[in-house]
C-alpha positions as CSV (number, residue, x, y, z in Angstrom):
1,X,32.9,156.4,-41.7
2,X,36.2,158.3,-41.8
3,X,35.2,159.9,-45.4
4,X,32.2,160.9,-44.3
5,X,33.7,162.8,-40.8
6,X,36.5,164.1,-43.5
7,X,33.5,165.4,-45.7
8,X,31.6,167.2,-43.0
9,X,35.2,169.0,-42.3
10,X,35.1,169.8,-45.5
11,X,32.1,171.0,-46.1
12,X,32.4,173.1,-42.7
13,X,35.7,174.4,-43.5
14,X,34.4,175.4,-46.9
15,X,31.2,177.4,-46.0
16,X,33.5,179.3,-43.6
17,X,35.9,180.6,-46.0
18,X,38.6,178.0,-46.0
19,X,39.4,175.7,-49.0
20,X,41.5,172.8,-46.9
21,X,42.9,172.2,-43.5
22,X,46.2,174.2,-44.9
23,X,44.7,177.6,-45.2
24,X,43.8,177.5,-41.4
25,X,47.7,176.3,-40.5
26,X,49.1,179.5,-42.9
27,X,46.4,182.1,-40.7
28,X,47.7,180.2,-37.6
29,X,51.4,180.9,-38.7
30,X,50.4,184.9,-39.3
31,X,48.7,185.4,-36.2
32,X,51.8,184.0,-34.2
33,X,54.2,185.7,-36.2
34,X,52.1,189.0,-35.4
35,X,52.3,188.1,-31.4
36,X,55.8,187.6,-32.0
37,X,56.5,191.0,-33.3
38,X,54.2,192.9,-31.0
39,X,55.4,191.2,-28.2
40,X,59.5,191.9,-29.5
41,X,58.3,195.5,-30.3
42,X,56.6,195.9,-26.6
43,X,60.3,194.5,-24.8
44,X,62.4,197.1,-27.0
45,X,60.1,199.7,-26.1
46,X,60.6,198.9,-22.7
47,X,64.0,198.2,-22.7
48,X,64.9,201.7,-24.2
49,X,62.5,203.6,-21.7
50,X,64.4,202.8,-19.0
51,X,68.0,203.2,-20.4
52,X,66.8,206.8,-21.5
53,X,65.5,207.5,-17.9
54,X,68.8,206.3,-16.6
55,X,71.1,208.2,-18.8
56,X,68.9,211.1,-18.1
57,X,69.4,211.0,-14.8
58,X,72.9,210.2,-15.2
59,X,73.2,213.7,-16.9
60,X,71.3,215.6,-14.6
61,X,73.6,214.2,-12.0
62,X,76.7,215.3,-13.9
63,X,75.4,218.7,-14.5
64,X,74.5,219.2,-10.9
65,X,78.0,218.4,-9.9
66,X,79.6,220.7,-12.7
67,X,77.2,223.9,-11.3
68,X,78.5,223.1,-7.8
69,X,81.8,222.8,-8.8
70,X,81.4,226.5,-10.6
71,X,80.7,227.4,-6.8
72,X,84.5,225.7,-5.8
73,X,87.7,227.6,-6.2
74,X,91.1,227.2,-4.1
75,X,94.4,229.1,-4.6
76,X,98.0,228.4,-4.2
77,X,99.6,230.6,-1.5
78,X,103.2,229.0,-1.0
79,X,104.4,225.5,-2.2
80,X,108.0,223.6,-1.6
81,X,109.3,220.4,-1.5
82,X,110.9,218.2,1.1
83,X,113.3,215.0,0.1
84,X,109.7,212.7,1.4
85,X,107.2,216.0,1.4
86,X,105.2,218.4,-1.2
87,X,104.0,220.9,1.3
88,X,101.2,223.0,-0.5
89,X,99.4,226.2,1.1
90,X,95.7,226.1,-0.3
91,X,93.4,228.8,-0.3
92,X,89.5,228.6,-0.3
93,X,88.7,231.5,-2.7
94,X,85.3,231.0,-3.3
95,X,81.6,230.6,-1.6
96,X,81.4,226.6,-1.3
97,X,83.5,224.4,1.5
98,X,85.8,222.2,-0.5
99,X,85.7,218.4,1.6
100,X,89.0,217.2,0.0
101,X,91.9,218.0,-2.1
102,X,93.0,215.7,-5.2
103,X,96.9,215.8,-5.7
104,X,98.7,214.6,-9.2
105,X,102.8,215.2,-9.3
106,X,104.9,214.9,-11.9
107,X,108.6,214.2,-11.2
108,X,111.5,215.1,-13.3
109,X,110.8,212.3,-15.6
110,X,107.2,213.2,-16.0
111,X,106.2,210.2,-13.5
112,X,103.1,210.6,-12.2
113,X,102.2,210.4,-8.4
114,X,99.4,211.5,-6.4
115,X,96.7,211.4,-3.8
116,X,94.2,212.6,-1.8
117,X,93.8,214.5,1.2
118,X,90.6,214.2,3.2
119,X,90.7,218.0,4.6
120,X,87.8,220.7,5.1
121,X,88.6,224.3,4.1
122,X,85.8,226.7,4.6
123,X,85.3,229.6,2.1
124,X,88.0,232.4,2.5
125,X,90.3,230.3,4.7
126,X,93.8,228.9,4.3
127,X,95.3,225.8,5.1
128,X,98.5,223.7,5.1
129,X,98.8,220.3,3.8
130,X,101.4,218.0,2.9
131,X,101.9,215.0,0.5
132,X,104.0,212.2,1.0
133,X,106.1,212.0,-2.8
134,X,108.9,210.2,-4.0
135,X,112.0,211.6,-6.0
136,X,112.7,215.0,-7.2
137,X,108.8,216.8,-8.1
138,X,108.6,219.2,-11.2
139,X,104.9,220.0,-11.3
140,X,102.3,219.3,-9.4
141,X,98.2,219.6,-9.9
142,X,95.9,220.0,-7.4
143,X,91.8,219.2,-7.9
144,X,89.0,220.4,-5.4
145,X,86.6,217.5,-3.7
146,X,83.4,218.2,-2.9
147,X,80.4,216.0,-1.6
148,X,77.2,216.2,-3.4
149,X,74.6,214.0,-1.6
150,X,76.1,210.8,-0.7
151,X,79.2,211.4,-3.4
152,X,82.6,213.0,-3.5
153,X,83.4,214.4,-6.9
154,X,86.7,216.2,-8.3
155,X,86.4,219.4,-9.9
156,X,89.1,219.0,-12.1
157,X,87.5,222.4,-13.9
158,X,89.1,224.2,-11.3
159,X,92.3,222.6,-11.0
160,X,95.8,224.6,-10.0
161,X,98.8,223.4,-11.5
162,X,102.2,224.9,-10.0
163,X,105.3,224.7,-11.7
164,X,109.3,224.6,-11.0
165,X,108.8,223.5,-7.1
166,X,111.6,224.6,-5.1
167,X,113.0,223.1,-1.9
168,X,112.1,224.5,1.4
């Protein structure tokens, strides 16, 4: 009884095409190897779609905030040093409100120090700030802040660096 059962499978197999039972195991193989890569190929696709649309963005961001800070510019009026003080005169020279001022010092050993100072200096106007510093300071930077949305960024394009600061 088995035989015959085997025979008819056979004989089915055979007028369809396939010769034994191990021809339908190698098509089975191929057609999940096929799923395999399609479904692989679908997930990179994916999966690079959205990083491009996120560095995109990214960049557009960055290139937003490097126009705006274009629109930024501040000046050094006056600068001196107190034994605990860097007292900086800052100008708004240009068309955009600056929101902040970034300050790096070096002191006489190149050290650096800095800070920031949440100020708001509208265009054309002057202001006076000071920085708490340690030691002796021999240069100092200072970096524009300016809120874009929700953000604060530094223009350090349009940074001021001053030189040889004397005491007041």
């Amino acid at each position: 009884m088995k035989t015959r059962a085997k025979t008819r499978r056979l004989d089915y197999l055979q007028s369809r095409g396939c010769s034994s039972k191990k021809g339908i195991s190698v098509w089975i193989s191929w057609v999940l190897l096929t799923a395999f890569v399609v479904f692989i190929g679908t997930f990179v696709l994916q999966w690079s779609k959205s990083h491009t649309t996120e560095v995109v963005e990214d960049l557009t961001e960055k290139g937003e905030i490097l126009t705006l800070c274009q629109e930024t510019g501040i000046s050094i009026v006056s600068y001196c040093q107190k034994p605990q003080t860097l007292n900086i005169n800052v100008t708004n020279n240009n068309n955009r409100k600056v929101d902040g001022l970034k300050v790096r010092a070096f002191d006489i050993y190149n050290n650096p120090q800095g800070g920031e100072k949440n100020v708001s200096i509208v265009p054309q106007k002057t202001m006076s700030i000071e920085v708490v510093k340690q030691g002796v300071l021999k240069r100092a930077e200072v970096m524009p802040i300016i809120v874009v949305g929700k953000k604060r960024a530094v223009c350090q394009s349009r940074k001021v660096t001053v030189e040889s600061i004397d005491f007041c």
